[in-house]
Residue frames relative to the residue before (quaternion, step in Angstrom):
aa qw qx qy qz dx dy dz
X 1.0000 0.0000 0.0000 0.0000 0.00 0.00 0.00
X 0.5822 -0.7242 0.3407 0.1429 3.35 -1.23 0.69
X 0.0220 0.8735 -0.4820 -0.0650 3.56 0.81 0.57
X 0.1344 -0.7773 0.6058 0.1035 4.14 -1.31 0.51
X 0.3714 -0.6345 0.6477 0.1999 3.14 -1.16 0.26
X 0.1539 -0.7316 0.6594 0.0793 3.96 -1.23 0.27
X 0.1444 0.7221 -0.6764 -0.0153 3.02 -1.36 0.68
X 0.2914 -0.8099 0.5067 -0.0495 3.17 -1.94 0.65
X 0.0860 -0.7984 0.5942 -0.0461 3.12 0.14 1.95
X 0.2205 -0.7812 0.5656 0.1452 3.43 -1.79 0.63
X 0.2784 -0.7873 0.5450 0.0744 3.83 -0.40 0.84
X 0.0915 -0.8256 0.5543 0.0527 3.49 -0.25 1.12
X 0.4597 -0.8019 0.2391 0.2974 3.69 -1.20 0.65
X 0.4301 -0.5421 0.4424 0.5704 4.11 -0.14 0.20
X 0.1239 0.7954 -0.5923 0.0344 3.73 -1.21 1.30
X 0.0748 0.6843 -0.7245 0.0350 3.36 -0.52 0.48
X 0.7225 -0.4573 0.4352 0.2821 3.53 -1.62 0.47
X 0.6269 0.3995 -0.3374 0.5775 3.93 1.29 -0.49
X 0.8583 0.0380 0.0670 0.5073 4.00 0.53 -0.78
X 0.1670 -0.7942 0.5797 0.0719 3.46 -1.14 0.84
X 0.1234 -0.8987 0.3342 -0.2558 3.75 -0.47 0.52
X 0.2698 0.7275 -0.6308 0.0082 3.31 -0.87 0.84
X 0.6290 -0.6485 0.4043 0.1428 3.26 -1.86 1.07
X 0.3215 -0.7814 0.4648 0.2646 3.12 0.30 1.45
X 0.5143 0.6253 -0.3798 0.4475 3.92 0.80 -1.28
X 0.7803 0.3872 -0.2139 0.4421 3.78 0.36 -1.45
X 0.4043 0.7600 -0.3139 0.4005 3.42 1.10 -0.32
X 0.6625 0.5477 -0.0349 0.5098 2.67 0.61 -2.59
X 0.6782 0.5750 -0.2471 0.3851 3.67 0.15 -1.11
X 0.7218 0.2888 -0.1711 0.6053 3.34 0.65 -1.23
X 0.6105 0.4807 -0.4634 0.4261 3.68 0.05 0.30
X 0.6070 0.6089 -0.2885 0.4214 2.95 1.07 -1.25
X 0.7352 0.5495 -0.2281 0.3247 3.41 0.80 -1.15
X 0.5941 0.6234 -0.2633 0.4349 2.85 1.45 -1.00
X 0.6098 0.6404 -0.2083 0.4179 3.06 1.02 -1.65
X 0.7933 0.2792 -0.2759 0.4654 3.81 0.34 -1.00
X 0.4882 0.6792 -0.3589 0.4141 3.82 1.55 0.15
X 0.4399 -0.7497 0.2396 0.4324 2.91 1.74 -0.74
X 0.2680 0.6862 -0.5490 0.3948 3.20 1.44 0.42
X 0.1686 -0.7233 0.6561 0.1342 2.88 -2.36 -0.05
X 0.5210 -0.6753 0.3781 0.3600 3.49 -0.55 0.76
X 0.0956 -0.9002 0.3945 0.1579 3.13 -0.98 1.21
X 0.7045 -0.1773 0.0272 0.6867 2.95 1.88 -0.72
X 0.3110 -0.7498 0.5674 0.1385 3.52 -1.27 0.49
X 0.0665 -0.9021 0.4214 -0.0656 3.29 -1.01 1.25
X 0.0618 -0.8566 0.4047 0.3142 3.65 -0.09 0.21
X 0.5161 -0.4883 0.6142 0.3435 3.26 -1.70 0.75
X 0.1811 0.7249 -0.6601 -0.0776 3.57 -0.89 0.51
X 0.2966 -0.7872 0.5400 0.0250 3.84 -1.65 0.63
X 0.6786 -0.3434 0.4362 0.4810 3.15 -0.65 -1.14
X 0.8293 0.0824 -0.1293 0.5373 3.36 0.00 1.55
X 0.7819 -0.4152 0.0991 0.4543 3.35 1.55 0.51
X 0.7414 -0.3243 0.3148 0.4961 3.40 -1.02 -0.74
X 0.0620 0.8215 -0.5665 0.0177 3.47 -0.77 0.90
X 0.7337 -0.0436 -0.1313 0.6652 3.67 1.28 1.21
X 0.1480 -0.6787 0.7007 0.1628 3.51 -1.56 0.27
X 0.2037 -0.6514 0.7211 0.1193 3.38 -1.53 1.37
X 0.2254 -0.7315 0.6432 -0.0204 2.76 -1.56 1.50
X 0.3163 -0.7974 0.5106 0.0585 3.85 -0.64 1.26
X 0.2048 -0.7740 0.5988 0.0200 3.68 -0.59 1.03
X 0.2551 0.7221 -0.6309 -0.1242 3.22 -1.90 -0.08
X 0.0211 -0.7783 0.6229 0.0757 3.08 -1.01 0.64
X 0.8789 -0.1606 0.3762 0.2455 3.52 -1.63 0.29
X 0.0052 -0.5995 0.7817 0.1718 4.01 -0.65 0.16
């Protein structure tokens, strides 16, 4: 039988009071990483608050 493991990384957005924001490049990166770790994307979520989105959690799995 197939057993998995999960993990959960969180990306937070560049804010400042003039501009809010996330880094598509930095994004890319961390997936990437994951990806050649062998993880796999499982889902993508935003953190949302007061005034919007203020990070996306991103759910993995890979294989034991």
């Amino acid at each position: 039988m197939k057993t998995f493991e999960y993990k959960t990384i969180k990306i937070d957005s560049k804010f400042s009071w003039t501009k809010s924001g996330f880094e598509s490049d930095r994004i890319d990166e961390e997936l990437n990483i994951m990806g050649r770790e062998g993880w796999e994307l499982v889902t993508a979520e935003s953190a949302i608050s007061t005034g919007g989105t203020y990070a996306f959690l991103y759910t993995f799995k890979r294989e034991r």
